[in-house]
C-alpha positions as CSV (number, residue, x, y, z in Angstrom):
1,X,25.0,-11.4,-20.0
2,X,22.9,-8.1,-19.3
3,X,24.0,-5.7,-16.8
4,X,20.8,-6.9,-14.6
5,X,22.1,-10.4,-14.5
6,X,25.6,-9.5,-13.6
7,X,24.6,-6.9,-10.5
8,X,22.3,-10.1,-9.5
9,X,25.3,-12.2,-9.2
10,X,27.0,-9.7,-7.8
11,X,24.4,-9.3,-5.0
12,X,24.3,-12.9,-4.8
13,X,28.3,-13.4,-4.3
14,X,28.4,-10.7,-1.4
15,X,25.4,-12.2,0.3
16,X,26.7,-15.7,0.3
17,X,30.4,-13.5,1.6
18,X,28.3,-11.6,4.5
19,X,26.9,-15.5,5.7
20,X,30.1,-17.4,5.3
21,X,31.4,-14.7,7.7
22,X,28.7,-14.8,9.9
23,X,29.0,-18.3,10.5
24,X,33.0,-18.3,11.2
25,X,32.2,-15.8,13.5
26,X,29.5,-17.3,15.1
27,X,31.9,-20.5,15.2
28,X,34.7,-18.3,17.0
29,X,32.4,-16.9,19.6
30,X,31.8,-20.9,20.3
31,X,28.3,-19.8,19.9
32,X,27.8,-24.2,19.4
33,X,28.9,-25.2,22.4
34,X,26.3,-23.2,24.5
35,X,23.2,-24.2,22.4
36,X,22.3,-27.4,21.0
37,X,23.1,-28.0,17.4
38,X,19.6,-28.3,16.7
39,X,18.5,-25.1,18.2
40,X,21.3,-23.7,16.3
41,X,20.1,-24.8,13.1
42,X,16.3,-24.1,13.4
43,X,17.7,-20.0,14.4
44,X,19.7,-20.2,11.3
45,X,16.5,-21.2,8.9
46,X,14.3,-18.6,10.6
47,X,16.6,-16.2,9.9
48,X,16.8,-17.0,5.8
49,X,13.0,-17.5,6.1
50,X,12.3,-14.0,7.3
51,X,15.1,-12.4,5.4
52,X,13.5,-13.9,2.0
53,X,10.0,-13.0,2.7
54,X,11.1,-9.2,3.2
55,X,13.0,-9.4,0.5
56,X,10.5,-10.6,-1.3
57,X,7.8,-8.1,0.0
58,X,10.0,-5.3,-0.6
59,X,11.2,-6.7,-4.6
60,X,7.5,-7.0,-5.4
61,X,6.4,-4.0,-3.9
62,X,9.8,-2.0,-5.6
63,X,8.6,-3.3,-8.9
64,X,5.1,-2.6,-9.5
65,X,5.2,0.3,-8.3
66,X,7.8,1.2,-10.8
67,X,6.8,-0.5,-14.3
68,X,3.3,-0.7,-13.6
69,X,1.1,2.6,-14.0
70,X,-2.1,0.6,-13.1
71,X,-2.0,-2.4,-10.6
72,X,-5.5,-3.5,-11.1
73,X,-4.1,-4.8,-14.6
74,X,-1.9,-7.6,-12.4
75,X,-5.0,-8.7,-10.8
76,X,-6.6,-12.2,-12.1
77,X,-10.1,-12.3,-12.9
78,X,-11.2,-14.1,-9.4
79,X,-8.7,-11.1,-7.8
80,X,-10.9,-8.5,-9.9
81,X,-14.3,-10.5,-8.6
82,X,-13.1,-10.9,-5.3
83,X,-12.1,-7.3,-4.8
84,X,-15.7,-6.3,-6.1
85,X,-17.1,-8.5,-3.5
86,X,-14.9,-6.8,-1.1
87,X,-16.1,-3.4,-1.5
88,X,-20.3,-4.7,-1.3
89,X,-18.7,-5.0,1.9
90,X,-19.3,-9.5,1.8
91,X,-17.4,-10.4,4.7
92,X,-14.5,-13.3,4.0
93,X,-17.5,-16.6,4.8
94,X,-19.9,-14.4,2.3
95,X,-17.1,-14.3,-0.8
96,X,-16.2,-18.1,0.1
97,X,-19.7,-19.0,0.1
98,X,-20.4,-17.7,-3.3
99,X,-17.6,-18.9,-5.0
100,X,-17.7,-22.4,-3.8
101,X,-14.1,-22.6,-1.8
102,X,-12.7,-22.5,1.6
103,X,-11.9,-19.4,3.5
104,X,-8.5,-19.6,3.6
105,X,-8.5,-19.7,-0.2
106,X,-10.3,-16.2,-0.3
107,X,-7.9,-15.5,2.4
108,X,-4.9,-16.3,0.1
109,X,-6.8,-14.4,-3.2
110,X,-7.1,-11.3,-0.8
111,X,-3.4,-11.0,0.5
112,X,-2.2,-11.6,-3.5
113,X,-4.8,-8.5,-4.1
114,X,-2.7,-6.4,-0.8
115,X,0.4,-7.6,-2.4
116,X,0.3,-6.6,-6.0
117,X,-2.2,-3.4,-5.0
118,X,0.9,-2.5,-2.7
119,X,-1.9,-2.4,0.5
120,X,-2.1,-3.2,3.8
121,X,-5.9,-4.2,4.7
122,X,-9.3,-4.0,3.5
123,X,-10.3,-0.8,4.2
124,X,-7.1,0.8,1.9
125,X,-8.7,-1.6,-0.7
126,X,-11.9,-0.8,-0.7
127,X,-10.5,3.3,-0.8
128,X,-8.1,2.7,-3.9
129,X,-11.1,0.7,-5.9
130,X,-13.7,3.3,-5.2
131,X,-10.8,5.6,-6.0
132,X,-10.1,4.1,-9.5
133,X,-13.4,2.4,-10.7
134,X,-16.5,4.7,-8.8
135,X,-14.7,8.3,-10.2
136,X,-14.3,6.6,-13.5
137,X,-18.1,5.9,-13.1
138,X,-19.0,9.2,-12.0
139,X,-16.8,10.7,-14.9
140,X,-18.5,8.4,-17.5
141,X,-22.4,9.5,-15.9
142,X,-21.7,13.3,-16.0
143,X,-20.6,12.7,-19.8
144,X,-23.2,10.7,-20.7
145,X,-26.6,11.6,-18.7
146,X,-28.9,8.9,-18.2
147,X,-31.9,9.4,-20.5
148,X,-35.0,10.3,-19.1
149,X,-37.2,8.1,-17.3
150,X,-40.4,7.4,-19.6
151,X,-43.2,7.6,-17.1
């Protein structure tokens, strides 16, 4: 076993320690007998639903930020196409439109592009494309001068 595998476990054990205490706890409080069991219950899945999606936000995040130098190589080719559309400035019924799918697909493609880009919204995508791919452009056309037009 690797050293990664074991501090996972590791993690895994003292989380599964911290919730078996939290629940005897909650039991010695008698925290049952004032709410339904239900009710009970449904607070107790919320509470593993937003603790894995933060988790989650903040493992992905953590990780390409550190291994990756360049995000835009984690995109998929409809992330990549999507993005470009994006910063024409097609609103989300414009990109859905010309690729043939719902909204809330594009709307899915564009929060994996916030999530592996490490962003927050549209506008911080649009700046960190024109940042990478427009400079990179610019470089290329002040090395390489377009050739005269023939008139």
């Amino acid at each position: 076993m690797t050293r990664a595998t074991i501090q996972i476990i590791i993690k895994i054990a003292v989380i599964t320690a911290g919730v078996i205490i939290l629940f005897q706890l909650a039991s010695l409080l008698f925290i049952y007998k004032y709410f339904r069991f239900d009710y009970y219950l449904s607070a107790v899945a919320l509470f593993f639903l937003a603790a894995g999606y933060i988790i989650s936000k903040y493992r992905y995040r953590h990780n390409t930020t550190r291994n990756n130098v360049d995000p835009f190589v984690d995109l998929s080719l409809k992330e990549q196409s999507i993005l470009r559309l994006i910063v024409e400035g097609k609103s989300n019924k414009e990109i859905a439109a010309i690729n043939f799918v719902e909204v809330s697909t594009i709307k899915t493609h564009i929060n994996n592009i916030y999530t592996k880009l490490g962003l927050d919204n549209r506008k911080q995508a649009i700046h960190q494309y024109k940042d990478r791919f427009i400079a990179d452009e610019q470089l290329k056309s002040t090395l390489f001068p377009p050739e005269k037009i023939l008139s």
